[in-house]
C-alpha positions in Angstrom: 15.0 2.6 -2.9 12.4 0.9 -3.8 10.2 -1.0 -0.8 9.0 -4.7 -2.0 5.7 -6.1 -0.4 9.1 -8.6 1.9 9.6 -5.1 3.5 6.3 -4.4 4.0 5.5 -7.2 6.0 9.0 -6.9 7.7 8.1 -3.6 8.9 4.4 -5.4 9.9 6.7 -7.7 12.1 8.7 -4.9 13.4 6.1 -2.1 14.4 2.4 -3.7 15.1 2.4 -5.6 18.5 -0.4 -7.5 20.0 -1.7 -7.7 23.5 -0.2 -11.0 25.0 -3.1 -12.7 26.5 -1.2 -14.4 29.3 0.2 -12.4 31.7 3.4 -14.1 33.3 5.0 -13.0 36.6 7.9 -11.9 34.3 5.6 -8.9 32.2 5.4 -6.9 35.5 8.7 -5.8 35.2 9.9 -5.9 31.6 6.5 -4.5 30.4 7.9 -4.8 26.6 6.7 -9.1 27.4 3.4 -7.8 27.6 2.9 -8.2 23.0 2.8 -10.6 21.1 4.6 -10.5 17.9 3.5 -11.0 14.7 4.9 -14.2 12.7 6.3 -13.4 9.3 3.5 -16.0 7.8 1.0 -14.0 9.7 1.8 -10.3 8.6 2.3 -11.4 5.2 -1.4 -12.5 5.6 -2.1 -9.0 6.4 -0.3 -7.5 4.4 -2.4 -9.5 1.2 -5.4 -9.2 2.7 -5.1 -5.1 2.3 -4.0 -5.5 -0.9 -6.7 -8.0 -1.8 -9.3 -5.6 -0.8 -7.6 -2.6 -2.6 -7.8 -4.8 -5.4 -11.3 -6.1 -5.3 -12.3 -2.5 -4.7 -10.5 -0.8 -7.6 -11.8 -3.5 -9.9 -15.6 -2.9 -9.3 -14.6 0.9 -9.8 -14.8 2.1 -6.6 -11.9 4.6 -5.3 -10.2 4.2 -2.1 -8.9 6.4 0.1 -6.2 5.8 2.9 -6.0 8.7 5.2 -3.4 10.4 5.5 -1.8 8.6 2.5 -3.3 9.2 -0.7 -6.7 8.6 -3.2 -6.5 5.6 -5.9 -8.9 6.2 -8.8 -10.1 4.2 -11.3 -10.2 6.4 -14.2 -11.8 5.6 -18.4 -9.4 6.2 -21.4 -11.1 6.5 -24.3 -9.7 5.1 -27.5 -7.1 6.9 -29.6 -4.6 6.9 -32.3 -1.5 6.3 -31.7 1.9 5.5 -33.0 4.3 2.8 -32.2 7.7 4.3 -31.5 9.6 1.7 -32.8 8.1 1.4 -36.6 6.4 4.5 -36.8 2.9 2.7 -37.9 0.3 4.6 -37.2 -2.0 2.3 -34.4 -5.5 2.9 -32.6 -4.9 2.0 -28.9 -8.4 0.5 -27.2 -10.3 2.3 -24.6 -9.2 1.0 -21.1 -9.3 1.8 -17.3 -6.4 2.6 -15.5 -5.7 3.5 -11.9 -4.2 6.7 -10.7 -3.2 7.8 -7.3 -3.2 11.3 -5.9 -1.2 11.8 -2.7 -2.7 13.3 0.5 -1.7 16.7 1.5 0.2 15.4 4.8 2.0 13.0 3.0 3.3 15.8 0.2 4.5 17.6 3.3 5.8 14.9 4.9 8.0 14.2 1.3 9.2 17.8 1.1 10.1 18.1 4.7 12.7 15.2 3.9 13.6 16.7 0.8 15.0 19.9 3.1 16.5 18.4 5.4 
């Protein structure tokens, strides 16, 4: 299954909680009243925002590195021949950058732990 940026900020909504500011007389005894929740416009703000900055920061270069999650590198491709599959015709493809990602050791654990289970 794949997971679409929707569930991304769904699972924003579902999992971060804020500290409630005001404490009622009713957050004493159900202490799950004490956070805030996040609006679905305001994880989704979030939720851009990270990927804004991945972005910016990928296209000056730079690699980033979530811990506990993985490396994304920007990486050069030189130019090279090449051959469309469809005609045969012999092409040169242009030099470009692309961006690879190398998963973190915990997280390739974490994958084949599920994978046995």
């Amino acid at each position: 299954m794949t997971q679409t940026k929707a569930d991304l900020v769904k699972s924003v909504i579902e999992k971060v909680h804020l500290k409630n500011p005001k404490k009622g007389r009713q957050q004493f005894l159900f202490p799950e009243l004490d956070y805030a929740i996040f609006s679905k416009k305001r994880a989704t703000e979030h939720v851009d925002a990270i990927f804004e900055i991945i972005k910016k920061t990928l296209e000056k270069g730079e690699h980033v590195l979530i811990s506990g999650f993985g490396k994304f590198q920007v990486k050069f491709k030189w130019a090279r021949k090449g051959r469309n599959p469809k005609t045969g015709e012999n092409i040169i493809l242009d030099s470009r950058r692309i961006v690879t990602f190398q998963c973190s050791s915990k997280l390739k654990s974490k994958i084949n732990q599920a994978d046995q289970d």
